[in-house]
C-alpha positions as semicolon CSV with decimal commas, in nm:
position;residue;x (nm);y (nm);z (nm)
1;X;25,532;-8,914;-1,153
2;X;25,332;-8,950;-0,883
3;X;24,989;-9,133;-0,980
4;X;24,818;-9,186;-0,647
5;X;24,821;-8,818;-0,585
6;X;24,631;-8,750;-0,965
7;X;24,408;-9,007;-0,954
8;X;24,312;-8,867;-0,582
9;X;24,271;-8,510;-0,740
10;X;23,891;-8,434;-0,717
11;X;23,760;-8,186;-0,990
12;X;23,633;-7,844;-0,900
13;X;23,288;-7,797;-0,939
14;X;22,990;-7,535;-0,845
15;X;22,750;-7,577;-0,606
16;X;22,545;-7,601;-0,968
17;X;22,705;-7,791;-1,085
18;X;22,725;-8,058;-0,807
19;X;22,349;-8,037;-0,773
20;X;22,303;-8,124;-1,165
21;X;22,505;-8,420;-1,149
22;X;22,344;-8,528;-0,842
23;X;21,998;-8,517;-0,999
24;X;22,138;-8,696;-1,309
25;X;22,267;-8,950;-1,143
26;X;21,955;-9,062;-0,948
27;X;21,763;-8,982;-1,201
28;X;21,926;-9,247;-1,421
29;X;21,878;-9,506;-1,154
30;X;21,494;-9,673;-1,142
31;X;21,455;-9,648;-0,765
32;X;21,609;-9,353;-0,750
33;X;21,365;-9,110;-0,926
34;X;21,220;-8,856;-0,768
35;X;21,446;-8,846;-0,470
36;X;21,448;-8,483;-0,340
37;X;21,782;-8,365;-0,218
38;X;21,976;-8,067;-0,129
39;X;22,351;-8,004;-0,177
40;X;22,486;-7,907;0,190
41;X;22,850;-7,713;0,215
42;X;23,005;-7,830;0,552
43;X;23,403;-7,733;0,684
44;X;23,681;-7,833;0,460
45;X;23,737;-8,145;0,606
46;X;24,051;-8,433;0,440
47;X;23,806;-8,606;0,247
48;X;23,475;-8,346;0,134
49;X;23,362;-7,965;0,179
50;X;22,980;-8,070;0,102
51;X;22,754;-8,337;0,118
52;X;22,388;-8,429;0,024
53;X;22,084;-8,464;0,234
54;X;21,825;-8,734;0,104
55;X;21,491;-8,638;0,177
56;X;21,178;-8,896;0,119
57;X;21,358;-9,211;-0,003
58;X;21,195;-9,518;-0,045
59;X;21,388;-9,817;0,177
60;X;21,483;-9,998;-0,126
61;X;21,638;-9,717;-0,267
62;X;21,842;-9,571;0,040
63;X;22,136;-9,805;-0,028
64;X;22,179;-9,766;-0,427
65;X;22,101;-9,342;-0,363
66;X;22,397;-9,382;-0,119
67;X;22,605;-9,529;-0,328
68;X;22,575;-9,282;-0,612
69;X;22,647;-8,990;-0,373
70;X;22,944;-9,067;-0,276
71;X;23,076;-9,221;-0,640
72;X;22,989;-8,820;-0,670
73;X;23,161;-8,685;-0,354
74;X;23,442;-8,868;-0,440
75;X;23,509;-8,762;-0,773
76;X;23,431;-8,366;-0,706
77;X;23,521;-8,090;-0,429
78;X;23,312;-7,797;-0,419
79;X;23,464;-7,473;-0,574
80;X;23,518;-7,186;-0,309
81;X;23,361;-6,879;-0,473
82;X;23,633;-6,624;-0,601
């Protein structure tokens, strides 16, 4: 069985879907709150098909909001509507 290729697998998800775990995720972080951000599709590329835009964040935030984005983008690929 071939386990680097499942544990590379990223999980479907909505562009809904996405954007709720995004908030979540900052949200649960203390200088994170309040971060405005908007999911962004871009080309299918090897690693993504969307990303986030981070608007109004607070230097000492910028690295830890970073972080939790792409924990995020690498665990989900944005579903391509049926």
């Amino acid at each position: 069985m071939d386990f680097d290729r499942y544990l590379a697998a990223k999980t479907q998800a909505t562009l809904a879907e996405i954007t709720l775990r995004v908030a979540h995720a900052l949200d649960r972080h203390p200088l994170c709150r309040g971060i405005e951000f908007e999911i962004v599709k871009t080309p299918r590329s090897r690693k993504s098909n969307w990303t986030v835009t981070l608007q109004q964040v607070a230097p000492t935030a910028l690295w830890e909001a970073s972080e939790i984005v792409a924990d995020i983008q690498d665990a989900y690929e944005l579903a391509v509507a049926a």
